[in-house]
N, C-alpha and C positions, 0 to 999 in steps of 0.2 A: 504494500500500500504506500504513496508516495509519503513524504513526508511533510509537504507544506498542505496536506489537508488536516483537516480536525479530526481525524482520527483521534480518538481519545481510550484511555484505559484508566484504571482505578488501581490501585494496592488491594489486593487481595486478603479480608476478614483474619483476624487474628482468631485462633483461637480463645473460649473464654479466658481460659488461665495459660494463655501463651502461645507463640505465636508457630506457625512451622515452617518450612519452607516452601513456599510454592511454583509455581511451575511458570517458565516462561509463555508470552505474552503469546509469541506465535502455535504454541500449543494449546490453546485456551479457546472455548467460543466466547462469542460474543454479548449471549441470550441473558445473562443472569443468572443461569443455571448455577445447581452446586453439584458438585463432586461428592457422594456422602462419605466415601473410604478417603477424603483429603478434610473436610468438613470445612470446605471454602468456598466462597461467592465466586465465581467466574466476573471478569469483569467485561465491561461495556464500551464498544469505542462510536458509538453514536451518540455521542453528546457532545454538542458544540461549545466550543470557547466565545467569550465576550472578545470584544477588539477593545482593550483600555487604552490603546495609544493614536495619537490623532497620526490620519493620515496627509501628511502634509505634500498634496499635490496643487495642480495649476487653476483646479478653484476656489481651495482655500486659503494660496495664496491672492488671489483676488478679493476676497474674501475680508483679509488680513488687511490687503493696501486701500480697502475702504473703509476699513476700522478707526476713526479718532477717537480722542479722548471721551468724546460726548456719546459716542455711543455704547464703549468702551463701559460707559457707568452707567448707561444704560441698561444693558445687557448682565451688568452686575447688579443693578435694581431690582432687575423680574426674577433674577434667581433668587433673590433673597425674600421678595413675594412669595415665591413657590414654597419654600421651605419655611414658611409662615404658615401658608396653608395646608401645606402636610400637616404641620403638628396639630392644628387647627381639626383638619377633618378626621385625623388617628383620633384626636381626645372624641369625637362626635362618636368614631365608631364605636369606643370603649363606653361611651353615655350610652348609645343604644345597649349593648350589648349586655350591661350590666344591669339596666333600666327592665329589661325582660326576663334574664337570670329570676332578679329578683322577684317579678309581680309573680312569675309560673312555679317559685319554688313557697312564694308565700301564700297561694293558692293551696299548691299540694299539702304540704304540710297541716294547714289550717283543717284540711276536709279530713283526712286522714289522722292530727291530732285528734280532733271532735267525736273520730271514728272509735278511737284506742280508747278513749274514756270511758263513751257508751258501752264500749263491748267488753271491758274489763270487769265489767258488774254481772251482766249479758250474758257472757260466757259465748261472743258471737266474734273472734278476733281473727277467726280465720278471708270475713266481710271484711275487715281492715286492710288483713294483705291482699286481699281480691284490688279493692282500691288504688291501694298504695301500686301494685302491678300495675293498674291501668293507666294510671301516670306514666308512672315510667317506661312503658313498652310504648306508649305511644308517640312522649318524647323523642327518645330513641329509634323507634322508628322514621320518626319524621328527619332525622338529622343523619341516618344512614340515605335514605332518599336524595338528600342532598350531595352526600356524597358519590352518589353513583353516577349524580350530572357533571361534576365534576371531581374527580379521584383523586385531583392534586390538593382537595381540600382537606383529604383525611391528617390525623395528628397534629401534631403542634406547628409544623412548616419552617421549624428554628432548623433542623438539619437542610432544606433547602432552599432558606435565603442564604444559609452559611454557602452553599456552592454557588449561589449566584454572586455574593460578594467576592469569593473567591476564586472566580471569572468564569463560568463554569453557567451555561444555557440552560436552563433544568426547562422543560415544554410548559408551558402554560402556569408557570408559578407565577405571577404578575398580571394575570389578566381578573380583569374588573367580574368577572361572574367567579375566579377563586376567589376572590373577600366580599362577594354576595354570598357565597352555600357558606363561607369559613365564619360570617359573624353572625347566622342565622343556623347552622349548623350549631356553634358551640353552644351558645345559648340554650338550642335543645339537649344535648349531651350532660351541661350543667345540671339544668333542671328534670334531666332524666334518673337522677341518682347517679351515676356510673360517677368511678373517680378519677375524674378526671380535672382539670383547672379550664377557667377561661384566660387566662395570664395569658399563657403560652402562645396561644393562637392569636393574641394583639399583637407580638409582632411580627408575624407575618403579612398579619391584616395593614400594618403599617406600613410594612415593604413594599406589599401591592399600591395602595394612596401614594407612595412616593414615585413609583414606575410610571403608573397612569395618570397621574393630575396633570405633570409638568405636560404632558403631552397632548390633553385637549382633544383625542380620541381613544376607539374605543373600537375590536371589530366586533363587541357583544351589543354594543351600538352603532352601529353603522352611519346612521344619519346623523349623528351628534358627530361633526367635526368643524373644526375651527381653523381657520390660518392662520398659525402658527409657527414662527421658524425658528422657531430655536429648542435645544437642547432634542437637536436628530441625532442624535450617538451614544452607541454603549458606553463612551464614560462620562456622560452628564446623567444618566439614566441611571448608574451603576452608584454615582455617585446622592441622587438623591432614593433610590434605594437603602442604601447607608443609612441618611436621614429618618426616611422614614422605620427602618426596624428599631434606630433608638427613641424615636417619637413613642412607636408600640413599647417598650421598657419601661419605658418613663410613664405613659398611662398607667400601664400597669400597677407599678410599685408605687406611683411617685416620687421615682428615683432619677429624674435628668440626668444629671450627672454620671450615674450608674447605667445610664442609656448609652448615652457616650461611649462609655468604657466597654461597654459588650460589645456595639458593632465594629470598635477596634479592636477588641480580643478576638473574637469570636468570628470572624469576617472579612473586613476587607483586607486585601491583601495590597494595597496602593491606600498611602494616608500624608497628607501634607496641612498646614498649621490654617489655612482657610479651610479646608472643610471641616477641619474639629471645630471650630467658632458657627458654622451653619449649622453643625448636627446638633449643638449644645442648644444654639436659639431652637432649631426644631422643638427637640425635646420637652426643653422649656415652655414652646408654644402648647403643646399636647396636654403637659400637664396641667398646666393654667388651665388651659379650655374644660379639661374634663372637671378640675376641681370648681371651678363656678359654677357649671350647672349641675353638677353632682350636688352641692351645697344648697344654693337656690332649691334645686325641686325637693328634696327630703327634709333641709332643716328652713326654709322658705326664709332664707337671710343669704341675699342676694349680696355677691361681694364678699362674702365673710370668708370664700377659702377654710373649706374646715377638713376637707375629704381630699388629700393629696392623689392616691390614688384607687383602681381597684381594691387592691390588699393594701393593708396598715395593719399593725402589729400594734398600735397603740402603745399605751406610756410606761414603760420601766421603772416602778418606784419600789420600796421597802416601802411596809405599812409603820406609819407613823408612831405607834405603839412600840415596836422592835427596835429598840437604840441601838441593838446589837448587828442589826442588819446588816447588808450590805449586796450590792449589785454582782460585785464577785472579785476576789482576793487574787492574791502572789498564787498563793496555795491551792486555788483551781484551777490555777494552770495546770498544773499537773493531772486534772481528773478531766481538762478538757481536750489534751494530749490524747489520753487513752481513750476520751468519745472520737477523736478524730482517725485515729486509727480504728475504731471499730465502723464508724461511718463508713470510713472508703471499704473495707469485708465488705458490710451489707448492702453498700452501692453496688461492688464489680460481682456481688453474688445475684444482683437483680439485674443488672446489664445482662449480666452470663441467661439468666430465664430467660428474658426478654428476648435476646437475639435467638435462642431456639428454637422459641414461640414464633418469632418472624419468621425465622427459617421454612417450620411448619406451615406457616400460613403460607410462604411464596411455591413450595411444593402441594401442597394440597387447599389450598381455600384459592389461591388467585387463577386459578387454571379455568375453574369450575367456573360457571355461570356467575353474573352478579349476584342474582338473588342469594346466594349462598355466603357472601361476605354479610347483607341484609342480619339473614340469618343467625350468624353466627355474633355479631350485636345484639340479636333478643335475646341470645343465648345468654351472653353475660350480662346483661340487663336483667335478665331473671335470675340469674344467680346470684346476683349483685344483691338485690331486693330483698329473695329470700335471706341471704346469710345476713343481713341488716336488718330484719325483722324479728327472725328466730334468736340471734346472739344478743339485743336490744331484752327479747322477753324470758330469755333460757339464759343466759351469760350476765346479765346485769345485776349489778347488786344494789338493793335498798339501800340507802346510807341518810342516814340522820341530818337533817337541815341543820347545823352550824350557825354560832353566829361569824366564823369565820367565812362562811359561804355567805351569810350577807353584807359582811363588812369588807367587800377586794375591793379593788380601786373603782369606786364608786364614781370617780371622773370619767373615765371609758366613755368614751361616745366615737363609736368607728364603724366603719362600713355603711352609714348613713342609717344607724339604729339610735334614734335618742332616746331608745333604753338603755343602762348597762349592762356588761357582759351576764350578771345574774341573770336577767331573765330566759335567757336560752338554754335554762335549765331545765331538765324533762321529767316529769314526774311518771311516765309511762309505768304499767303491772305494778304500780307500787302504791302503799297506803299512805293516807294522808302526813305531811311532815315529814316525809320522806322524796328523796328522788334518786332516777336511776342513772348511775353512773356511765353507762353503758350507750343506753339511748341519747345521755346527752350529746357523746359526741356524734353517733350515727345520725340520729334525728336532729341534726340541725346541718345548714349549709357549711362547707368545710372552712369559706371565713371564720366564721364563726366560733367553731370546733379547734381552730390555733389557739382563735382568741380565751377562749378554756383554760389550755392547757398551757399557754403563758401567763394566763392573771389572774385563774383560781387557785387558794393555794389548800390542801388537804380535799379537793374533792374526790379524786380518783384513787382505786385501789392499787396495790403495784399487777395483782390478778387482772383487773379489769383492762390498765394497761397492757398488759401484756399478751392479753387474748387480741385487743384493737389492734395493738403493732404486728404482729403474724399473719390478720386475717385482712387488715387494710395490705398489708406489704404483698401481701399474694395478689389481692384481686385486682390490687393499681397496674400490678404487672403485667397479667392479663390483659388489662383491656385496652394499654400502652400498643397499640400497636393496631388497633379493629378499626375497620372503614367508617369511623366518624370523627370530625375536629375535635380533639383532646389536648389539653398541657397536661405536663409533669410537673412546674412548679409548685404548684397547691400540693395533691398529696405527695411530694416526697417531703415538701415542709410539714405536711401533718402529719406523716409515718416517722420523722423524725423527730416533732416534738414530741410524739409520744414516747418515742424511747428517752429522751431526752430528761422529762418528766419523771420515767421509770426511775432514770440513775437518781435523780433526787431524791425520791420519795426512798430507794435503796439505801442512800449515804445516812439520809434521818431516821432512818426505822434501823439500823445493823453498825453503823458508825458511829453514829454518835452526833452528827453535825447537825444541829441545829438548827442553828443559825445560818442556813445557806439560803440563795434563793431559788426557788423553784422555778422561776419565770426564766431565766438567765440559764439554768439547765436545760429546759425544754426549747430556750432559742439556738444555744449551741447544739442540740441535737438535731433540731432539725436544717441547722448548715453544716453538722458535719455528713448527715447522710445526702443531701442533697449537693453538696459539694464531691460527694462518693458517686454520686451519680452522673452527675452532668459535667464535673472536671473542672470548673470558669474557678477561677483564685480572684483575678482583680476586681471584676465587672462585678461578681456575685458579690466580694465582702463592701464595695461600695453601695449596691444596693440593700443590701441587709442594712447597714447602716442606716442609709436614708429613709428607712423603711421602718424602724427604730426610732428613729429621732434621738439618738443616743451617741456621740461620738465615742464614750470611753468603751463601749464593745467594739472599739476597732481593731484591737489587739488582739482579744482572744479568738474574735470572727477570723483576722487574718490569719490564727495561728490553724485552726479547727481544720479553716480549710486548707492551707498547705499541706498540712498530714494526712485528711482523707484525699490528697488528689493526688501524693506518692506513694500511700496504699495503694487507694485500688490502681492506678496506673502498672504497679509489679504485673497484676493479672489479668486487666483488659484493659481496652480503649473507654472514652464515655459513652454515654448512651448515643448522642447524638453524631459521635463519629460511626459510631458499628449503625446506624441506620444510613448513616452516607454509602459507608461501604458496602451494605446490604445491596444497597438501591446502584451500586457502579456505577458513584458516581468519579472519578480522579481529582480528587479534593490533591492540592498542593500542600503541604504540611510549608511551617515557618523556615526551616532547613533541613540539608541534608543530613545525611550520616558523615559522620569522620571519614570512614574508606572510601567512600564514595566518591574522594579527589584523584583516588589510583583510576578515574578515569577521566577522558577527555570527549572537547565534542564531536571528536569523528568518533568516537566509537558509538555514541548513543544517537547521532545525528543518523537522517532518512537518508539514504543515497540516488535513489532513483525516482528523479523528478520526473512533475511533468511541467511541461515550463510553457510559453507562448514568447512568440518574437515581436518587438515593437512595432511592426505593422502586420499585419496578419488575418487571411481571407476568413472573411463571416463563414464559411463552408468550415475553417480549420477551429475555428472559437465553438461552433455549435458542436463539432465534434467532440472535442475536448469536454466541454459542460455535460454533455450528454452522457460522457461514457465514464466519467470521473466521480467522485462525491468529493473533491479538494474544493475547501472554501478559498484558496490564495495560490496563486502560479506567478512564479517568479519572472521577469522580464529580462530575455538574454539575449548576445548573440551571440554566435560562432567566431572566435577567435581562433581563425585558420592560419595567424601568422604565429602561434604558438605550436605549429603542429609537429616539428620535426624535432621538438626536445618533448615530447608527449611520451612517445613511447619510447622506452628502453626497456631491455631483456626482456625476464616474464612477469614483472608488475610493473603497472604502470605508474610514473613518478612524476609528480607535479609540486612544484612549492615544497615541497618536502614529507607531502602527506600521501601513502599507498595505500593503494585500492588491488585487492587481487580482482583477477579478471574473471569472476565467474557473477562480481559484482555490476563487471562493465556489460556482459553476455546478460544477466538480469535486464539491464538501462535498454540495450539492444532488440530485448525482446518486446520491452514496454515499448520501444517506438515501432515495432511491428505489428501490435496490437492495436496501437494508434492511428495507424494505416489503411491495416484491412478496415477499419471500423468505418473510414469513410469513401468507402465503397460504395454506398448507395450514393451518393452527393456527385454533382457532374463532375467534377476534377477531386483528384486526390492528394492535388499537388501539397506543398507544405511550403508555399513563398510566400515573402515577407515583398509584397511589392511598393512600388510609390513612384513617383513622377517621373523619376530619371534612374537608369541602372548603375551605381557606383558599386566600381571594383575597387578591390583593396589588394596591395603592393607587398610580396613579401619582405618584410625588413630584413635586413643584414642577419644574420647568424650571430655578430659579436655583440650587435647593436643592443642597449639595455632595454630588457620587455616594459620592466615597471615607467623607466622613463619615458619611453613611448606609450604609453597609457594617464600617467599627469600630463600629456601634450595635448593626446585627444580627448582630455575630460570636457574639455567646453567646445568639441564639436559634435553635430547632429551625430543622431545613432546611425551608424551603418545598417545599408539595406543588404544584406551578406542574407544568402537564403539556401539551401541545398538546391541541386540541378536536378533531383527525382527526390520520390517519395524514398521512405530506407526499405532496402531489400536487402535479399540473401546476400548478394554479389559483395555487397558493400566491405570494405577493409574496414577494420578496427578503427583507423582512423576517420576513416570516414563516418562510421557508426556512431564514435566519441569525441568529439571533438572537443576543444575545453571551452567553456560558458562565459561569457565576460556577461556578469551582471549589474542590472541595470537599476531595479528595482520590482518591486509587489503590486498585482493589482490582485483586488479581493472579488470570487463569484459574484457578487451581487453587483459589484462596480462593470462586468462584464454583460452580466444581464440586461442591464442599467440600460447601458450604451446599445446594445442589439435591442432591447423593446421602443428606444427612442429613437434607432435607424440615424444613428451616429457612426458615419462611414463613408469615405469615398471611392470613384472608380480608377482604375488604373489609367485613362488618360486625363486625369485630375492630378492638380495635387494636393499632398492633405492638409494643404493650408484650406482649401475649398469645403474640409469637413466641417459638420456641424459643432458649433459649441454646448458643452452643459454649465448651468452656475451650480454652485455647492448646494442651493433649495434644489432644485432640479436631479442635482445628485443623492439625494437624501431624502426628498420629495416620501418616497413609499414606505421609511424605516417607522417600526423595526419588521414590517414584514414586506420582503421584496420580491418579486416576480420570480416565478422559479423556470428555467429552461422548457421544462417538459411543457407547459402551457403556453409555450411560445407557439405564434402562427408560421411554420416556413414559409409555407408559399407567400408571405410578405417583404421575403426575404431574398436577396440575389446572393446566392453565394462566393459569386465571380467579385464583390464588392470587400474592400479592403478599410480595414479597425486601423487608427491609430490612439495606442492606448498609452503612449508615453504621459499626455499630459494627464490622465488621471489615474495613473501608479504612484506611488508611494518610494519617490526617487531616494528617500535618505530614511528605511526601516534601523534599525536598531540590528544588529548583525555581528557576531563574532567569529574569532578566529579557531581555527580546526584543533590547536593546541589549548586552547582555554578547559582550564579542569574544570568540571561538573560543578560545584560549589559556585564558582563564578557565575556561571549560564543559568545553573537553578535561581540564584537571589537576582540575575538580571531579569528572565522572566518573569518571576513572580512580584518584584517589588514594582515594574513598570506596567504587569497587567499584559504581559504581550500577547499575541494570540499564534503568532510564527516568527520564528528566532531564524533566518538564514545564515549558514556558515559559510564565508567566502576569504578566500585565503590571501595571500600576500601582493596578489596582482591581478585580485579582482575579482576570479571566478568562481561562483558558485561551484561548492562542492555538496552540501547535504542542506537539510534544514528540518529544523528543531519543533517540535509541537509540545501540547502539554502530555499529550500521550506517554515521548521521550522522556520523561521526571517526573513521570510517576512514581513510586516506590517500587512496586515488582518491575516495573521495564528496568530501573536502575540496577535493580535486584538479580535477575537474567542475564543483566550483559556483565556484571562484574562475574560472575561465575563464569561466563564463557571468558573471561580476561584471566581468571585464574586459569582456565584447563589451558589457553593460550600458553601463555608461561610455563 
């Protein structure tokens, strides 16, 4: 497969608890399949790369030379509109979303409490769970529905904005009907019982508003379009994507800041000091908006900012009575060390499920019909139900109304309840003066149920605990993965506090401690498991923080998570990368490996292009597009005055980098394949024609090549063209000649030009051809006319492309000795999408995709570099 296409591949699934080796690239389909005697994901090479880097041709420098200052800040004005109004319509979405949560879970509950009462006297409780089912399956139902209209809506979508930030095309992740089924979907999933979060899915729902807004269409709306010319390119696009996932963070938690900080952890892979100033105001913008009308409509005090965001954690104090208190000492450092080591266990032990379960489902549920994914959502929806109804009235214990359970922090007022956390206590099976520990956390929404287990103190048993943490840690896992919009923030933060809780309630009933806080145990539990889970150090302890209101947990948060995220990292990946790799997708990691400099970029570079010449017959371009899937073909010609230091003995030596010849008979065959193929078209020729025939003069033998190449850099490209199409007959040299390149034109730029009949005839010259301006060149992005919809018969294939003026004359390109490490952080920090390797006098020799640095492709060739050696 050549090399300047997007051929893409993935790193190959670790093992739960470790990783093995796997197999190279060209042994491998392509389907997703797994191997079950390797217990590996086969990876994927149809996934397209973003283009982060501008392509600086003859429109955009026109473009450029009509840019002043005034317009200059113009065009810096509407951006900074745009990412106003990202954070602006993310907080709206997060208002909906939350706005409906709530009325369908206060609905439920209310019919279904009234039920449990009744029927507790009754003797009729089996009507309650009939009820409480018919909620929930219907819910649930309705939000799998959703996702079957669109599939990219299931989960949280945090694994695949992460590949879109990290330049990486995922189908349909951005489009306007995924954050219709994602913010209408979660909200039923929410209020279907299943445990699942709405956090999680804001930011993706973010990512999409920042994709779609700037751009003022839509193809789920067709007739809604505007003229608009700005921000046509994947890195204005990529860039307020950015924007908006930290917009969706910062709803969320009420964490800007911590918004920020994710989509630079967790994402992009290109970051410079103005877009963290845009992301931040985004942010910022989201949170404001949701906190105003979150405020206004629940507590009707318009302005007052009381509600930062979805989740809050409300207020950390010691009760005023306990002088002895305190938030948490020198001394729990050491007991929050060993939560966080147990965290990362009970993270990489639920990753390890998780990914099984995936596994499971991608061999047996996604083959099968949809309705069967449907299905297997009522399934755990019913399970969910029942084991929260049975464990609620069979597992809960009566426990004695307290006046310590009336006196907790009586200030509380969060989640937009101006009750305090007391009243979300359940009295469910139990006699009066009593309530049940059990149902309280089950039967209440899982805000709620944090809010519990951070700022009651003696309510729960360590038993009651501990049946919750088991049976929530199984079932969240479960349903981590089923065809409806779900987060994992919420419950790993509630499977955590509750173990978190445990250790507490453990230390005062068997140690002796006292005087500890409960609150501050149950916080560090659940970021030490959910730091076990999802791996984020920075983004996560800033968030937790803001989410707190509490700065002096910055330390202990920071310490919790560090250790659960070199625990569980011994044993697996996080959650969210094992569902990247699941899914094949070639996520870039931040660096290489160390050995990974014992290689260079001829060994991991594509050798066998296919290329186009800078003027070149519509018959030779159609071919090419038709028989190829390369998004980019390099612009060359044949430097025939290099030919007679070409070959020597039996490899052939150029610049200093060899190529054996079964490499060059590969290149040989590709342009005979190239041949036959245009067979059916009137000519097969392969000329590069134009106005006037210029031959080119052998240079002297002694005479310097390089030198004679900075002489002709500033003259036109030669029209050099082969005298037949290649056949058998042909010598070696003839077959190979060496490439002097010129520059990149990208598929769609090639399309572009053939659907707008930019092209002249041979007794023209291509001064006579049409011009495009950069709107016109970008006019259809991001979706562009694809070949096979092309009309020929409007087409003269005897008519001649010059595609100089809008190639990409100055790509980014390195040299054939450049070690891996170099090439990888060139790629990845500029966002490239094709890295061409051209050696010391100009000629293309290979060229670089993200396929090439991947992990297994790096992994393959250094093994073939060992048996080498």
């Amino acid at each position: 497969m050549a090399g300047c296409g997007a051929g893409l591949c993935c790193c190959c699934c670790p093992r739960c608890c470790g990783e093995r080796e796997s197999r190279t690239p060209e042994e491998l389909t392509i389907l997703g399949e797994t191997h079950e005697e390797e217990d590996e994901i086969l990876p994927r090479k149809d996934y397209e790369s973003l283009d982060y880097d501008r392509c600086i041709n003859d429109p955009y420098l026109e473009v450029l030379e009509s840019m002043d200052n005034k317009k200059a800040r113009k065009y810096e004005a509407v951006k900074w509109v745009m990412v106003f109004a990202i954070g602006v319509c993310t907080g709206l979405v997060g208002l909906f979303v939350d706005f409906f949560v709530r009325l369908f879970t206060q609905l439920k509950f209310r019919v279904v409490q009234s039920s449990v009462e009744e029927c507790t006297e009754k003797g009729c409780l089996a009507l309650s769970l009939l009820e409480l089912l018919g909620f929930n399956l219907t819910f649930v139902f309705l939000a799998s529905l959703l996702v079957l209209i669109q599939p990219v809506a299931a989960g949280s979508g945090i694994p695949e904005i992460k590949c879109y930030l990290n330049g990486v095309k995922v189908p349909g992740v951005v489009r306007l009907r995924t954050v219709v089924c994602k913010a209408m979907g979660v909200l039923f999933s929410v209020a279907g019982g299943l445990f699942v979060g709405k956090e999680g899915p804001m930011i993706h729902s973010g990512a999409v508003v920042g994709a779609g807004l700037p751009q003022f269409q839509s193809i789920s709306l067709r007739k809604i379009q505007f003229n608009f010319p700005y921000f046509r390119s994947d890195r204005d696009k990529r860039d307020f994507v950015s924007a908006g996932a930290a917009a969706g963070v910062a709803a969320a938690f009420g964490a800007p800041i911590g918004g920020t900080l994710f989509s630079l952890e967790e994402g992009s892979s290109f970051w410079n000091q103005g877009l963290t100033w845009k992301v931040l105001f985004c942010s910022m913008a989201a949170t404001f908006t949701l906190n105003f009308f979150r405020s206004g409509i629940q507590f009707g005090s318009w302005g007052s900012f009381q509600l930062p965001g979805l989740l809050n954690f409300g207020e950390f104090k010691c009760s005023e009575s306990d002088k002895k208190c305190h938030l948490w000492t020198a001394v729990d450092l050491g007991f929050f060390i060993l939560m966080g080591i147990v965290g990362g266990l009970l993270g990489a032990t639920f990753n390890c499920l998780n990914k099984r379960l995936a596994k499971y489902r991608m061999r047996n549920v996604h083959p099968k019909p949809k309705l069967v994914r449907v299905l297997e959502s009522l399934l755990v929806s019913l399970t969910t139900t029942v084991v929260v109804f049975v464990a609620s009235m069979i597992l809960g214990e009566c426990r004695q109304m307290s006046s310590t359970s009336h006196s907790g922090n009586d200030t509380l007022s969060v989640q937009g309840m101006s009750e305090d956390v007391n009243s979300s206590i359940k009295t469910f099976f139990c006699p009066n003066e009593t309530y049940n520990d059990m149902a309280t956390l089950f039967f209440n929404p899982q805000e709620s149920a944090i809010l519990q287990l951070f700022h009651q103190d003696g309510t729960f048993s360590p038993v009651t605990l501990s049946l919750f943490f088991l049976l929530y840690f199984l079932l969240s896992c479960w349903t981590y993965g089923i065809s409806v919009p779900s987060g994992l923030f919420v419950p790993s933060l509630l499977c955590g506090a509750a173990f978190g809780r445990l250790v507490a309630n453990l230390l005062k009933s068997y140690i002796g401690l006292d005087h500890i806080y409960s609150g501050t145990f149950a916080l560090i539990g659940a970021a030490a498991f959910l730091g076990g889970v999802v791996r984020m150090t920075i983004s996560l302890t800033v968030i937790l923080i803001e989410s707190t209101n509490e700065i002096t947990y910055g330390l202990p948060i920071m310490i919790t998570l560090m250790v659960a995220k070199w625990t569980g990292d011994f044993f697996n990946k996080g959650i969210y990368d094992i569902h990247v790799n699941l899914r094949g997708v070639p996520l870039l990691e931040w660096e290489t490996e160390v050995e990974m400099d014992k290689l260079r970029a001829s060994d991991i570079m594509e050798p066998n292009l296919t290329y186009v010449y800078p003027h070149t017959r519509i018959q030779s371009l159609v071919s090419i597009l038709r028989t190829t899937v390369h998004h980019a073909f390099p612009v060359v010609t044949e430097n025939r005055g290099n030919e007679r230091e070409f070959m020597k003995g039996n490899q052939l030596i150029s610049n200093n980098i060899k190529f054996k010849k079964s490499s060059i008979l590969t290149r040989a065959g590709e342009q005979r394949k190239r041949s036959q193929s245009m067979k059916s078209y009137p000519s097969s020729e392969l000329r590069n024609m134009c106005d006037e025939h210029i031959t080119t003069e052998e240079p002297p033998e002694k005479e310097d090549l390089l030198q004679q190449m900075l002489e002709r850099r500033y003259t036109p490209y030669p029209n050099l063209y082969p005298d037949q199409s290649p056949s058998e007959e042909w010598t070696m040299e003839e077959r190979f000649r060496p490439l002097t390149f010129h520059g990149l034109i990208l598929r769609s730029q090639l399309v572009t030009l053939l659907v707008r009949g930019v092209c002249y005839s041979e007794s023209q010259s291509s001064a006579s051809q049409p011009r495009l301006s950069h709107a016109e060149m970008s006019e259809d992005y991001p979706r562009y006319p694809d070949i096979h919809d092309l009309d020929l018969t409007l087409l003269n294939p005897r008519m001649i492309v010059d595609v100089t003026p809008y190639m990409n004359p100055s790509p980014f390109a390195v040299s054939p000795n450049t070690h891996v490490s170099q090439v990888f952080n060139l790629f990845r920090t500029m966002g490239l999408r094709h890295l061409p390797v051209v050696n010391a006098v100009g000629e293309i020799v290979g060229i670089i995709t993200r396929h090439n640095l991947t992990h297994e492709f790096l992994q393959a060739r250094l093994r073939q570099h060992y048996q080498t050696i």
